[in-house]
N, C-alpha and C positions, 0 to 999 in steps of 0.2 A: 434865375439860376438857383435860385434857395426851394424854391419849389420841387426842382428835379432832384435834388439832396435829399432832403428831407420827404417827401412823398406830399400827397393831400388829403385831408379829413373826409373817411370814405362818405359819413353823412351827406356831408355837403355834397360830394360829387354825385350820391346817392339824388337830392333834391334835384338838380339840374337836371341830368337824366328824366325824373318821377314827370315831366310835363310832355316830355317828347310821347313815353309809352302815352300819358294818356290819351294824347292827339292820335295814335296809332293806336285802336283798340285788338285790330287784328294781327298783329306783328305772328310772325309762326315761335315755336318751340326753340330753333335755330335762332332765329331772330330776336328772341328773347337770352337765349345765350351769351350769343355774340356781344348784345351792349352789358351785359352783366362784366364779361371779362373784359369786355373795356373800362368799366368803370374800377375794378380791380386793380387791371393792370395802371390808369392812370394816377391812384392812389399809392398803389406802388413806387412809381415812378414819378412821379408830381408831373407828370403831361405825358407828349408821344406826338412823333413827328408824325407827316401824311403817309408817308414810305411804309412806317410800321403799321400802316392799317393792311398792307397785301404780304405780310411777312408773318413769320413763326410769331405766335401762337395766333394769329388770327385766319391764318391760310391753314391753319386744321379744318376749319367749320368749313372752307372750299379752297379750289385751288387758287381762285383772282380775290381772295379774304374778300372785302367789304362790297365789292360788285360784282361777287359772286352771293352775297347772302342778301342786297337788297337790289329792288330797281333802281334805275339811276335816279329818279327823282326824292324816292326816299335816301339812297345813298346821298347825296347833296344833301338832304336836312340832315342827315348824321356828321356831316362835312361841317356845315353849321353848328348843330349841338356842341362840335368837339371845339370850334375855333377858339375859344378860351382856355383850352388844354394844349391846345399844339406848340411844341419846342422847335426851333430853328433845327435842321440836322444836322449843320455841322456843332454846333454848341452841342448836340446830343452827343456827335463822335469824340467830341472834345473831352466831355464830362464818362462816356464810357472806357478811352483810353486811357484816362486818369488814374481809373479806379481799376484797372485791366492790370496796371503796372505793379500792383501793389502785395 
């Protein structure tokens, strides 16, 4: 819960990430995008549910957001990568209708 308050140290989220690209030398322009604004947006937001990967702002880069930008096998390591970022959704709805009221 303190994490989605407060956001995460982009460094750090930065590190996590930096192992994935390098397993994936090839990733495209798009595909190099796409985990940029995730790591943004998780630092932002101290996580991110499964839901918000086929939602605004990740359904700009395609219309099905993250399996529209990777195959499913890469999408699954991204699914991976993220598991340590991911918020329960309803605690997400909880915590964004908190601050919705305000």
């Amino acid at each position: 819960l303190l994490k989605t308050l407060v956001g995460l140290d982009n460094q750090a989220i930065s590190r996590h990430f930096s192992q994935f690209t390098k397993n994936h030398p090839n990733l495209s322009a798009l595909q190099v995008r796409f985990l940029d604004l995730l790591q943004s947006f998780i630092a932002k937001h101290g996580g991110i549910t499964k839901a918000q990967l086929f939602e605004e702002p990740f359904s700009t880069f395609h219309l099905h957001g993250i399996d529209g930008i990777f195959d499913p096998k890469s999408a699954d390591e991204v699914f991976e990568l993220l598991t340590p970022y991911f918020i329960d959704e309803q605690l997400n709805q909880r915590i964004s209708g908190a601050f919705s009221n305000e």
